[in-house]
Backbone as a chain_set.jsonl record, in Angstrom:
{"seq": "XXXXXXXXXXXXXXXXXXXXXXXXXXXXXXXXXXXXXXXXXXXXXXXXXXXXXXXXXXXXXXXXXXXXXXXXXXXXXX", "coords": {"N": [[94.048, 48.662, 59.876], [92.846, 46.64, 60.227], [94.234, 45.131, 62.13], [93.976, 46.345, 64.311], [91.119, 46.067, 64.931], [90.969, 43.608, 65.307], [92.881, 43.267, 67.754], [90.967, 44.551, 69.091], [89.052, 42.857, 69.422], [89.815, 40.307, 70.231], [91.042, 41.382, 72.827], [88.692, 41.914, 74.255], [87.486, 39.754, 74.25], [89.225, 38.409, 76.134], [89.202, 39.525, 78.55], [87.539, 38.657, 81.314], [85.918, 40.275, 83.004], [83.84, 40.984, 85.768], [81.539, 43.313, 87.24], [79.341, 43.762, 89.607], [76.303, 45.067, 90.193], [74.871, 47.13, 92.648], [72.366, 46.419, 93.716], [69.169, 45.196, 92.14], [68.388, 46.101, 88.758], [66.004, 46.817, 88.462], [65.156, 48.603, 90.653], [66.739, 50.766, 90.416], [65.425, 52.348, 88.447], [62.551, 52.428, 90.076], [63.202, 54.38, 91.998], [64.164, 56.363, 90.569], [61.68, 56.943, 89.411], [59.822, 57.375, 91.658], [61.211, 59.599, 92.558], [60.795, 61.181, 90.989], [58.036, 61.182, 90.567], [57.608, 62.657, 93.371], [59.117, 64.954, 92.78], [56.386, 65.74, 91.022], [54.397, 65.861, 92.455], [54.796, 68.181, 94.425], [55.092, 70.232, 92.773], [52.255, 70.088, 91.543], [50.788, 70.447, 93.738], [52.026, 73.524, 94.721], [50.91, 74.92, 92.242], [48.738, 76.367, 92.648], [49.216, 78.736, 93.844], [49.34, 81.548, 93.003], [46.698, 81.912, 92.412], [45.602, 82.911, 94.298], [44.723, 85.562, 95.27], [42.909, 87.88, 94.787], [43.034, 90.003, 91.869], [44.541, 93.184, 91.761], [44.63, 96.164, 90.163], [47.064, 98.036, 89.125], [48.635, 101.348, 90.147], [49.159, 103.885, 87.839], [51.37, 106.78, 86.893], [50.196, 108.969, 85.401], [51.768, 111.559, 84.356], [54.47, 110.113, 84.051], [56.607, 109.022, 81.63], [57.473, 105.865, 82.147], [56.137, 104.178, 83.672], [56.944, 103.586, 87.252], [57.535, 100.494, 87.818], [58.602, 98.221, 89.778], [58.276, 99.579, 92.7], [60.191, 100.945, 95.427], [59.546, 102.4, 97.983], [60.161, 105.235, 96.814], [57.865, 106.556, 95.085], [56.304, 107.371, 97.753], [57.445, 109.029, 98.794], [57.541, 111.539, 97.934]], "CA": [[92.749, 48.895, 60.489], [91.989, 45.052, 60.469], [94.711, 44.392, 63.243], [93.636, 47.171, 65.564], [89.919, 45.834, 65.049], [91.189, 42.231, 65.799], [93.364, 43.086, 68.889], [90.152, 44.799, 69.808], [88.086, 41.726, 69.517], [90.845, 39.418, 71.547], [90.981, 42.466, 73.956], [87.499, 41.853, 74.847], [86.736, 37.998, 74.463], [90.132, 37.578, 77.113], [88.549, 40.24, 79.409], [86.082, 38.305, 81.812], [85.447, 41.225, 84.622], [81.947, 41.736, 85.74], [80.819, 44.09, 88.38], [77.655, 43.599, 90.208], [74.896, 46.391, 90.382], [74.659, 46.938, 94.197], [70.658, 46.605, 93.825], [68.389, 44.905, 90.763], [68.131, 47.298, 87.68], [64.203, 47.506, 88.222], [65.263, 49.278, 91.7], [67.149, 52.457, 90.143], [63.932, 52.827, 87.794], [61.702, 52.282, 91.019], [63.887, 55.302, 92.872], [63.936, 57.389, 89.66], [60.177, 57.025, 89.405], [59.819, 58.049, 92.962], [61.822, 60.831, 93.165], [60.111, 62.593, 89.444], [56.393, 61.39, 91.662], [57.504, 63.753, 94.731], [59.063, 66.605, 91.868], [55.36, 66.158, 90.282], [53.234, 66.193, 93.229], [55.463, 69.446, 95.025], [54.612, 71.041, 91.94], [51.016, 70.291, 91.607], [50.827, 71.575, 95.198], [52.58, 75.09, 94.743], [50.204, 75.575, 91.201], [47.6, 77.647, 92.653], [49.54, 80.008, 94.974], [49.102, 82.635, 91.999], [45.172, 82.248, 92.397], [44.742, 82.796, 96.101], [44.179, 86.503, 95.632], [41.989, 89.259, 93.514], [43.936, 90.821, 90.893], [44.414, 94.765, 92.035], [44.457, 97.152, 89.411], [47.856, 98.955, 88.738], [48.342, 102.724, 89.647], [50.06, 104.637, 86.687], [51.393, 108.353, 87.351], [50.152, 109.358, 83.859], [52.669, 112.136, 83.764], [55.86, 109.338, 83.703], [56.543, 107.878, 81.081], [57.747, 105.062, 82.148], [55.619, 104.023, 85.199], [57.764, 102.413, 87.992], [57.057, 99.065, 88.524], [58.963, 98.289, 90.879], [58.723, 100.445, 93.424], [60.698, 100.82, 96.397], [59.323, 103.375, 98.024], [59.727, 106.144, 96.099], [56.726, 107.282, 95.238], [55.737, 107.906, 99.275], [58.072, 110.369, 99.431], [57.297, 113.117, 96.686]], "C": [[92.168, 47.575, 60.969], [92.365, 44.789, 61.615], [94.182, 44.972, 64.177], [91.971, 46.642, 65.551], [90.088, 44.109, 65.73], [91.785, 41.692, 67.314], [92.04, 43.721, 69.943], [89.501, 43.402, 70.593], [88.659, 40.617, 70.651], [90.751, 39.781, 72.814], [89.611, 42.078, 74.965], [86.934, 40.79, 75.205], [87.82, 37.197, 75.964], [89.935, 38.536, 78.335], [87.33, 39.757, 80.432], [85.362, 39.11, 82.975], [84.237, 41.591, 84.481], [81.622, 42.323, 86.76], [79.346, 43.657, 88.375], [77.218, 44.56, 90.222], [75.153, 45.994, 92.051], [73.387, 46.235, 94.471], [70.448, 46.233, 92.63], [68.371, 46.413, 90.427], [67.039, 48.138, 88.039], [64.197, 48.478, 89.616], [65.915, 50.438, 91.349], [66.049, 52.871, 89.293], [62.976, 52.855, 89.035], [61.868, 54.182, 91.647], [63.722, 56.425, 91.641], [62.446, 57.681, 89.855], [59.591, 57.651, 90.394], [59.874, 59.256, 93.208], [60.984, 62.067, 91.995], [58.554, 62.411, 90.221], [56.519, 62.982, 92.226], [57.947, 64.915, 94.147], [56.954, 66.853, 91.54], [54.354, 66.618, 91.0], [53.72, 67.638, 94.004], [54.927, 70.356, 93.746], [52.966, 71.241, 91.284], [50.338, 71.401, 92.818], [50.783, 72.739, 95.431], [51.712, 75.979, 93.105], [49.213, 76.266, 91.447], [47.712, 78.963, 93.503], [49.451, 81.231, 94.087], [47.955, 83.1, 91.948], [44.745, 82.539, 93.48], [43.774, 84.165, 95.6], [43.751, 87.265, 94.508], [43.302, 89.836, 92.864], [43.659, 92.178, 91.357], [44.988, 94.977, 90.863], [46.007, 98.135, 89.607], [47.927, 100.09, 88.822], [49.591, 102.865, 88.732], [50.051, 105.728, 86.534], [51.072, 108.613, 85.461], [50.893, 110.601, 83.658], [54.393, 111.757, 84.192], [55.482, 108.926, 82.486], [56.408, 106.794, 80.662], [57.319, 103.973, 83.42], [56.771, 103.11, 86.047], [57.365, 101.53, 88.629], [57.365, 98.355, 89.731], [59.939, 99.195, 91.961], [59.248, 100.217, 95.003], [60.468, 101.872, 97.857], [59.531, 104.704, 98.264], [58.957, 107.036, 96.245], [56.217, 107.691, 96.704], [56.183, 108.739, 99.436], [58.001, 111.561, 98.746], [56.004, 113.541, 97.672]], "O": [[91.295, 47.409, 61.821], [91.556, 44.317, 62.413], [93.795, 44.241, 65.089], [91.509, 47.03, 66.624], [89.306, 43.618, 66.544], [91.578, 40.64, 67.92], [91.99, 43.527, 71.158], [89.466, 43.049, 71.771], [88.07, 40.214, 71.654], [90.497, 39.045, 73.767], [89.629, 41.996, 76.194], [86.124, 40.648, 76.122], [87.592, 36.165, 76.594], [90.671, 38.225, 79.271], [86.259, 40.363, 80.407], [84.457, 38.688, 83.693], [83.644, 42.214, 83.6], [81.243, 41.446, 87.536], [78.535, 43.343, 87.503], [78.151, 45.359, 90.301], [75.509, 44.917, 92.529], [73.333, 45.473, 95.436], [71.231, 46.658, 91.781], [68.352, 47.432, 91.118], [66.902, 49.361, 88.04], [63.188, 49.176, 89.717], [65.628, 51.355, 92.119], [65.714, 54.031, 89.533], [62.322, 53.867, 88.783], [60.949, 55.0, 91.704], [63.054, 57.417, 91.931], [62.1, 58.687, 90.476], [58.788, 58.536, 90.099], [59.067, 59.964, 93.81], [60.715, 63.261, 92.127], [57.916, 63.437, 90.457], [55.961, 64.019, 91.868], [57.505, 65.97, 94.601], [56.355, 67.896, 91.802], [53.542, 67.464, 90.624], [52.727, 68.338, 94.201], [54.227, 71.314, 94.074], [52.558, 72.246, 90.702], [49.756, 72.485, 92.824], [49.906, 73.261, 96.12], [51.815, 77.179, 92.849], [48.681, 76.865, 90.513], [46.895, 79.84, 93.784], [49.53, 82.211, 94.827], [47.729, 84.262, 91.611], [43.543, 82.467, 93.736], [42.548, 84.11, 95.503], [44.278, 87.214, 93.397], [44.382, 90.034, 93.42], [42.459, 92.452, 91.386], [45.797, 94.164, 90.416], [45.871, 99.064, 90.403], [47.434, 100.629, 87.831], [50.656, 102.249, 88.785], [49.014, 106.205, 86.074], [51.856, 108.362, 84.546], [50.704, 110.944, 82.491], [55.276, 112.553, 84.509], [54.352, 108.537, 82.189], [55.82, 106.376, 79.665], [58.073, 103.159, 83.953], [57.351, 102.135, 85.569], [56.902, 101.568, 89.769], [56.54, 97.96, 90.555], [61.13, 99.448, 92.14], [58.714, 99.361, 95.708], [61.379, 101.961, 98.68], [59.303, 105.33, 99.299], [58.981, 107.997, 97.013], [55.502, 108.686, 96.588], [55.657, 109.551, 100.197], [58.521, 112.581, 99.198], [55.341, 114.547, 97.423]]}, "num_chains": 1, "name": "protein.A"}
């Protein structure tokens, strides 16, 4: 276990390869930050399309059961 921890250690200290980032670090946090903004504000935006209009009132054939909610229309044709 010692040698395989030791050829690690060699492995790594005789390894000098370094890739560059294309772009500074603080520029993929900039672009992240950005992109969760324009999710947060699209979704502020689209939060009141539920309130435009008056709540209507539900009809319910009180001799179903199971009223059909969504109807297709159905009911127009009886």
């Amino acid at each position: 276990m010692l040698t395989i921890l030791n050829v690690a250690v060699v492995a790594g200290e005789t390894a000098e390869h370094h890739t560059e980032l294309p772009m500074p670090a603080i520029a993929y946090g900039g672009i992240i930050m950005g992109a969760l903004l324009l999710l947060m504000f699209a979704t502020i935006a689209f939060t009141s399309l539920g309130h435009r209009h008056e709540a209507v009132e539900e009809h319910a054939d009180p001799h179903r059961q199971h009223p059909n909610k969504h109807d297709h229309g159905e009911a127009s044709q009886h």
